[in-house]
C-alpha positions in Angstrom: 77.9 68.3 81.3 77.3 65.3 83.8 73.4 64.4 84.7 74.7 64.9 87.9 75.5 68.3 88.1 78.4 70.5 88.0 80.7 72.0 90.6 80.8 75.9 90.0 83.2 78.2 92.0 81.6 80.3 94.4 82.6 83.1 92.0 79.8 81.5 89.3 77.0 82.8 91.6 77.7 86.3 90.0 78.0 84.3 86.6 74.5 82.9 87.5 72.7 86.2 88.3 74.1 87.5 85.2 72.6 84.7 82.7 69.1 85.3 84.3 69.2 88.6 84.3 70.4 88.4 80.4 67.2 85.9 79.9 64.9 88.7 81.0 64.5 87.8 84.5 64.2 90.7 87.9 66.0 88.4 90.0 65.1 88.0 93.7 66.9 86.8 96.9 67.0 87.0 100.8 68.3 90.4 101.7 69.4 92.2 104.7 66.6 94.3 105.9 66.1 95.9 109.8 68.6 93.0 111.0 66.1 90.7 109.2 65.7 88.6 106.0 63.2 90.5 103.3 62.5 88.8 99.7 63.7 91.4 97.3 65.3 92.1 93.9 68.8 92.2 93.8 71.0 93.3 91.5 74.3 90.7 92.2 75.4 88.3 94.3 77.0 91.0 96.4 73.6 92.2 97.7 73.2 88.2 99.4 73.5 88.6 103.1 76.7 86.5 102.8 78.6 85.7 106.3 75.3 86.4 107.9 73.2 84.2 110.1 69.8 83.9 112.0 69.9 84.1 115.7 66.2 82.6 116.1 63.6 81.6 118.7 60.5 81.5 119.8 59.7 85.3 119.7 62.9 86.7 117.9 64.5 86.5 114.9 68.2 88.4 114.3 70.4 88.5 111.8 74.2 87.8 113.3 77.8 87.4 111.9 77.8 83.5 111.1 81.7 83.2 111.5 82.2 81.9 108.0 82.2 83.5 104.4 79.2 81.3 103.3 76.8 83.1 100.9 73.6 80.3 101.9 74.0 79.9 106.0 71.1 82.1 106.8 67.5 80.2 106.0 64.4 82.2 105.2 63.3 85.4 104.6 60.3 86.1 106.5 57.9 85.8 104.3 58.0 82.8 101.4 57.1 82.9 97.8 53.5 83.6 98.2 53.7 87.2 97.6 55.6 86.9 94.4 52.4 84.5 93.1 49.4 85.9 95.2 50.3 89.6 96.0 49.1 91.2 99.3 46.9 93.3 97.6 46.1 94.0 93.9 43.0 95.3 91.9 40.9 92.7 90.0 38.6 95.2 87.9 37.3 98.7 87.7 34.3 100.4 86.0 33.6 103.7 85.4 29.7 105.3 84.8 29.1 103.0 81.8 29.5 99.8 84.3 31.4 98.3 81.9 33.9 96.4 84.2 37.8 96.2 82.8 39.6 93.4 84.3 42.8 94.5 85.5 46.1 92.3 83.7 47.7 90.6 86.8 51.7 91.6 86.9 53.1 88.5 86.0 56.8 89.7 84.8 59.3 87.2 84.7 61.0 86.7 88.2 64.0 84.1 89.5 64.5 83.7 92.7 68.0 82.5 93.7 68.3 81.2 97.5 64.4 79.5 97.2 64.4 76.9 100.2 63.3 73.4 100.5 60.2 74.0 102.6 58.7 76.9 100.8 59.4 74.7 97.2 56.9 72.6 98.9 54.6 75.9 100.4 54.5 77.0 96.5 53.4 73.3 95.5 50.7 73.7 98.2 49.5 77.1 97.1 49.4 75.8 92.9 47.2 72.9 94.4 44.7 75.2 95.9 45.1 78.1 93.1 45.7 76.3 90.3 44.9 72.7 90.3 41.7 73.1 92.3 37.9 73.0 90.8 38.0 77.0 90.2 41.5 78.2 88.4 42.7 81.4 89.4 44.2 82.6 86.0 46.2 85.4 87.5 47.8 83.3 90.3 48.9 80.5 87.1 50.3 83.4 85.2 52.8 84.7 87.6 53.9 80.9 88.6 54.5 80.4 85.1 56.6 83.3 85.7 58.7 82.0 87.7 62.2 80.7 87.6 63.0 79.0 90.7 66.7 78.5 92.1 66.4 76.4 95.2 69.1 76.4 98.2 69.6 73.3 100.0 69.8 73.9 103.6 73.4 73.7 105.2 71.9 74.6 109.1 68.6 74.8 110.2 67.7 77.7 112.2 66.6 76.7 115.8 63.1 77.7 114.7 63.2 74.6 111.7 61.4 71.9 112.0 60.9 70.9 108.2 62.8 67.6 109.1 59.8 65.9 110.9 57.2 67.4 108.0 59.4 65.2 105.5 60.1 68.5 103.3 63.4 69.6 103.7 66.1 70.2 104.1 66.7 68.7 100.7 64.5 69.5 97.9 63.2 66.4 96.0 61.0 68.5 93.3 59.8 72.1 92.1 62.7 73.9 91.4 64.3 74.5 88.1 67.9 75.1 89.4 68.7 73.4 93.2 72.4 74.4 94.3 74.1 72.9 97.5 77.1 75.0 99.1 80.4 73.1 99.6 81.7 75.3 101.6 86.3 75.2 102.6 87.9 77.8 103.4 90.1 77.0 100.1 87.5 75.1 98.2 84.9 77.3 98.2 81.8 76.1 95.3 78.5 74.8 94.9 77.2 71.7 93.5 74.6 72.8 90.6 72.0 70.6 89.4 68.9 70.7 87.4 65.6 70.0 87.7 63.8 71.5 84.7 64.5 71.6 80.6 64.8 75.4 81.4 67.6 75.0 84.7 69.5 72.3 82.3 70.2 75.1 79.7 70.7 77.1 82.2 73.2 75.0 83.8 75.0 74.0 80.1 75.9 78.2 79.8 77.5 77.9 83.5 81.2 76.9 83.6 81.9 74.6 85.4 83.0 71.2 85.7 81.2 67.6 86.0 79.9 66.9 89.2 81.9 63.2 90.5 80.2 60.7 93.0 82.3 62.2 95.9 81.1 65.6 95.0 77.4 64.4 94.9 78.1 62.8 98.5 79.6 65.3 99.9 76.5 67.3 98.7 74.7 64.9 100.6 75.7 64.9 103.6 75.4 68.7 104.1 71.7 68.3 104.1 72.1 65.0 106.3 74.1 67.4 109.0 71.0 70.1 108.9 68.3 67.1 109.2 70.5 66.1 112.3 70.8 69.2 113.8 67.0 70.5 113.6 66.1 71.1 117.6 62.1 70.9 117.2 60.2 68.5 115.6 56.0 68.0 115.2 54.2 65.2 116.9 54.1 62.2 114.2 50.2 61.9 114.7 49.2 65.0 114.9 46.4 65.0 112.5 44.8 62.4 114.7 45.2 64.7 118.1 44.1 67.5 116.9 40.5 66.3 115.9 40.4 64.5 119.2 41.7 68.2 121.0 38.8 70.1 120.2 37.5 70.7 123.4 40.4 70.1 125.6 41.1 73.2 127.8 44.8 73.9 126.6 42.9 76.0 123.9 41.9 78.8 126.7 45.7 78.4 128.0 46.9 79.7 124.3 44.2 82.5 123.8 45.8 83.9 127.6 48.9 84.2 125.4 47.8 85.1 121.6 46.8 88.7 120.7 45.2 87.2 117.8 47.8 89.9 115.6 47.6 87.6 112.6 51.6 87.4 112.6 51.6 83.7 112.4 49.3 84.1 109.2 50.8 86.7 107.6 54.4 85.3 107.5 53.4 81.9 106.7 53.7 80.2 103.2 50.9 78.3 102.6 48.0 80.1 104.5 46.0 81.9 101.5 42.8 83.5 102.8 41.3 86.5 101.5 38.8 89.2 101.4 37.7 90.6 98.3 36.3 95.0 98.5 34.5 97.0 96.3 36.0 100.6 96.6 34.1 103.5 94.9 35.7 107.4 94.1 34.0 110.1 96.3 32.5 111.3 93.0 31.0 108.4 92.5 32.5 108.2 88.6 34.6 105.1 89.5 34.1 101.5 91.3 36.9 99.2 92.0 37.4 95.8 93.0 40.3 94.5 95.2 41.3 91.6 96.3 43.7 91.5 100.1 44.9 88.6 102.2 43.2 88.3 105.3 43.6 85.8 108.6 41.0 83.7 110.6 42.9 85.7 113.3 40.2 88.7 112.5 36.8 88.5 114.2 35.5 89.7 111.1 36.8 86.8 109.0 33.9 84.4 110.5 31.3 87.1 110.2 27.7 85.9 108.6 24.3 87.7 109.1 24.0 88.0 112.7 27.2 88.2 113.7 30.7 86.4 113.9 31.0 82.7 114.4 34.8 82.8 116.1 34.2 85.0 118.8 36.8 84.2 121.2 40.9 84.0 120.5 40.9 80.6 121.5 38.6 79.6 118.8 40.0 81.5 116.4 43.8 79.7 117.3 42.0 76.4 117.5 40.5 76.7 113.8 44.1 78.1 112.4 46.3 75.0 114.2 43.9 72.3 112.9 42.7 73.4 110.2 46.7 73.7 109.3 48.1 70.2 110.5 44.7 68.5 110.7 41.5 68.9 108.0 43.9 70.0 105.3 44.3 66.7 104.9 40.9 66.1 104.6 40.6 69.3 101.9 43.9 68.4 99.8 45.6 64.9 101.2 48.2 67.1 102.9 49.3 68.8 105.9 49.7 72.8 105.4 52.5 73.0 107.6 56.1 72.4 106.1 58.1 73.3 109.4 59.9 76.5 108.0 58.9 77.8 112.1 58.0 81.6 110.5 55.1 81.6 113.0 57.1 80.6 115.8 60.1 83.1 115.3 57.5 86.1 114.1 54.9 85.6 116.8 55.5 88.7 119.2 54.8 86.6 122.3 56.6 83.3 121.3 54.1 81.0 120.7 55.6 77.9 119.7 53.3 75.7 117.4 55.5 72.4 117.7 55.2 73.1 121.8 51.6 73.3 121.5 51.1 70.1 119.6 53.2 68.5 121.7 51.7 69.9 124.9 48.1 68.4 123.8 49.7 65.1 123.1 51.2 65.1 126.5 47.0 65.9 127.8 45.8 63.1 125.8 47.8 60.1 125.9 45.0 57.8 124.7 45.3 60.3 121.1 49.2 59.3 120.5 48.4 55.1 120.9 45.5 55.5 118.7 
């Protein structure tokens, strides 16, 4: 085997679901769900929504024929890895009449995930930094990471929703997977350059047959993801940190909230926002009490609630504190934006709110913010 890689045959992908599944892992992938991407298990390669495409915009997101046999053209599923490491919902502790409470053993069974894209490699990062890395551990989010066997897909097209190009993570990954496979994709050549970015992917890699990835394999490989950079149609302001705390009074923030329903889409189908709520539940008979922890959104009037009331009454506030708190005082929390472009919120939003045109619509408002 090369450093480099190797060049499997498209017909290794099967080989590949088969070795993890051998190695004890439920494997996971985009799947064709409602004319939409889900993140599910799968039980072969012949459940990947191969030949199958996004038809995306602001407002709308459809699966269509793509027009070529490629197993990888489609992008994301519409919600990222969060779920598989921070579960919508799950029960911390109980207690019965004694009061003694018994913690609850997150489920952290072995998982790979084939098809994981650039962006939400980088989402995941995000999410350990806050969960894991952070002043207060949360030991069930590190077990179920640990968990986790990641093989990451670089990006052949963007969907018109992308913008992960001018957020500098994708559509290359650079880091976080343990596997990372580009499709070279000919009609009569039809493989995928394999290469490895953990002790674990690299035996991994060894059992897959294959042969030695050359230089021209590794450039071709190359300049697929140089093709998807090129194509992306929406990019973020470059200083949009800066405009943002200078926005916070400006009066696009009323034009939004005419728009937003404050639904909490944006929230729910994004990779990196990680709020919660934490409820104590209790049995009608009293003989039971339960703890449970549930992601929530700043979209809620409740989520700003303190004695006296809610501090984010209005919808525009409540937009205003999820845009810059995302692109803006992140990095002031963790030396990084919380946005990686994957343009969930954009295609998922039921009225089409378009977070790059929003940015870009205060910088036009403010030209004093962009020389600054």
């Amino acid at each position: 085997m090369s450093d480099a890689g190797k060049i499997i045959a498209a017909a290794g992908l099967e080989q590949l679901v088969r070795l993890l599944r051998a190695r004890g892992f439920e494997v996971w992938a985009a799947r064709e769900q409602a004319e939409a991407l889900s993140l599910q298990p799968i039980e072969s390669a012949e459940d990947l929504p191969r030949g199958r495409i996004e038809a995306a915009e602001a407002g709308k997101v459809r699966l269509v024929a793509s027009g070529r046999d490629a197993y990888f053209d489609h992008t994301l599923p519409m919600q990222g890895l969060k779920r598989l490491v921070s579960p919508p919902e799950e029960r911390l502790f109980a207690c019965g009449e004694d009061l003694v409470p018994h913690e609850t053993p997150p489920a952290a069974t072995p998982k790979a995930v084939i098809g994981a894209r650039p962006c939400d490699l980088v989402a995941l990062d995000t999410l350990t930094q806050v969960f894991q890395d952070g002043p207060q551990e949360d030991r069930r989010y590190r077990a179920r990471r640990e968990a986790l066997f990641l093989v990451a897909v670089n990006c052949a097209r963007p969907a018109a929703t992308c913008f992960c190009s001018s957020m500098d993570t994708g559509p290359r990954a650079e880091a976080g997977y343990d596997l990372a496979l580009t499709e070279l994709y000919e009609p009569e050549a039809h493989g995928f350059l394999v290469e490895a970015g953990s002790a674990a992917g690299g035996e991994l890699l060894e059992a897959l047959e294959g042969e030695p990835a050359s230089a021209a394999d590794r450039q071709r490989a190359l300049a697929v993801s140089e093709a998807a950079a090129a194509a992306m149609a929406r990019a973020m302001p470059s200083d949009v940190e800066g405009l943002l705390k200078r926005a916070y009074e400006h009066p696009h923030w009323e034009a939004v909230a005419e728009r937003c329903l404050a639904c909490a889409n944006c929230t729910m189908v994004c990779p990196t926002c990680f709020c919660g709520t934490v409820e104590d539940r209790s049995s009608l008979d009293g003989a039971t009490a339960e703890r449970w922890r549930r992601w929530d959104s700043c979209f809620t009037l409740d989520f700003s609630y303190i004695h006296g009331g809610a501090v984010r009454k209005e919808t525009a506030s409540r937009y205003r504190q999820w845009m810059t708190h995302k692109l803006a005082h992140w990095h002031d929390q963790f030396g990084r934006s919380g946005c990686v472009g994957c343009g969930r919120c954009i295609g998922w939003c039921p009225v089409g709110i378009d977070i790059t045109a929003e940015a870009q619509a205060l910088a036009d408002a403010l030209p004093a913010a962009k020389e600054a």
